[in-house]
N, C-alpha and C positions, 0 to 999 in steps of 0.2 A: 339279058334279063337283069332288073337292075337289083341291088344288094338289099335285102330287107330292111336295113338299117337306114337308106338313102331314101327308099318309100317312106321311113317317119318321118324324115327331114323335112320331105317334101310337103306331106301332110301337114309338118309345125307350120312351116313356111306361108302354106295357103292359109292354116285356120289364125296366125298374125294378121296375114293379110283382112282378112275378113272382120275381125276384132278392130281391129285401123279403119277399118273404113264403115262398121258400124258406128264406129266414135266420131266418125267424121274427120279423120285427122288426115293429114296429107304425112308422105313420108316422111318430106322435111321436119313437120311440125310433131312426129313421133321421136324423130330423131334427136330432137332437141329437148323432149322432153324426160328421154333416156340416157342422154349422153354418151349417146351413143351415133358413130357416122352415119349418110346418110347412106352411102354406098354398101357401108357395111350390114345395115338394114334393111337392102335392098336383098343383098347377098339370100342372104334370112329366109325372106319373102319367095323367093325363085328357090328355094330346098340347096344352092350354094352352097351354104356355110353350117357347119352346127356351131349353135350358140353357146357360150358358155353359161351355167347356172347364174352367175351376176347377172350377164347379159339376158336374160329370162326373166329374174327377178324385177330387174326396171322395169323388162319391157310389160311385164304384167302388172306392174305399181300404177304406169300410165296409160294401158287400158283399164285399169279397174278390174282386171282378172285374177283371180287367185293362183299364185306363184304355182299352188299343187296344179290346178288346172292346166297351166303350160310345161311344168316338170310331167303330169301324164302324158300328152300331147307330144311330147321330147322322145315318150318311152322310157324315161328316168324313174319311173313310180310303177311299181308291179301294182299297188292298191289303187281303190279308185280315191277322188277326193271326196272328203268330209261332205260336201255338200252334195256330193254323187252318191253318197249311199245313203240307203234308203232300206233299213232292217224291215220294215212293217210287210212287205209284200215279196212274195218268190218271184226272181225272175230279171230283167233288165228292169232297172232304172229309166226315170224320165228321160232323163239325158241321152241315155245309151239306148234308148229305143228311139230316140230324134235321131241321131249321129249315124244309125244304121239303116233308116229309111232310105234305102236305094229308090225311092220316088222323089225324093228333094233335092235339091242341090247344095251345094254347101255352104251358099248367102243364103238359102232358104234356111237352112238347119242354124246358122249362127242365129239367124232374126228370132228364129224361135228362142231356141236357150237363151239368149238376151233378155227375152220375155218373160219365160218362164224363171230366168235368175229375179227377175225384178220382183214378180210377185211372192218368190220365194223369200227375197230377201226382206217385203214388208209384212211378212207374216201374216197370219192367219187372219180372215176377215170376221167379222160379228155376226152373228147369229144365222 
């Protein structure tokens, strides 16, 4: 049975992966944009290696992910992030009622929160 701490790895690792390749980046072209190896970001990708917080930090600068976003995803953040909560209503969060849809997959659930980041991120529409 594997150590709980290895199942988040593994988790960070796939939801990079899925961030990567919603970007449309190729490993190479992540790697370089992190400065970080490319091997060693492969490591990542496969739950390998735990990343260091620097190494998060990039690699969230060059998705366009929020640094808290990948420190939850690590297990490093007991809170959720600022843009995961959501005082107004009891209960899961948009986010966290996406991420728990045992009906989706987890390209399915990235495309979504992608989505849902985007129109979040241009706020409110008119009337």
């Amino acid at each position: 049975m594997p150590e709980p701490w290895q199942s988040q790895v593994e988790a960070l690792g796939r939801f990079i992966r899925s961030q990567r390749r919603l970007a449309n980046l190729s490993l190479r072209e992540l790697a370089e944009l992190t400065n970080v190896s490319n091997p060693y970001l492969s490591q990542i990708e496969r739950g390998l290696h735990e990343p260091s917080v620097r190494v998060l930090r990039s690699i969230a600068r060059a998705l366009n992910v929020s640094a808290e976003t990948l420190l939850a995803q690590a297990g490093l953040l007991e809170d959720p992030p600022p843009e995961e909560a959501d005082m107004d209503v009891a209960g899961p969060t948009t986010e966290q009622a996406i991420r728990s849809d045992r009906f989706l997959s987890d390209a399915q659930k990235e495309a979504l929160l992608a989505v849902y980041r985007s129109y979040r991120a241009a706020g409110p529409t008119p009337g």
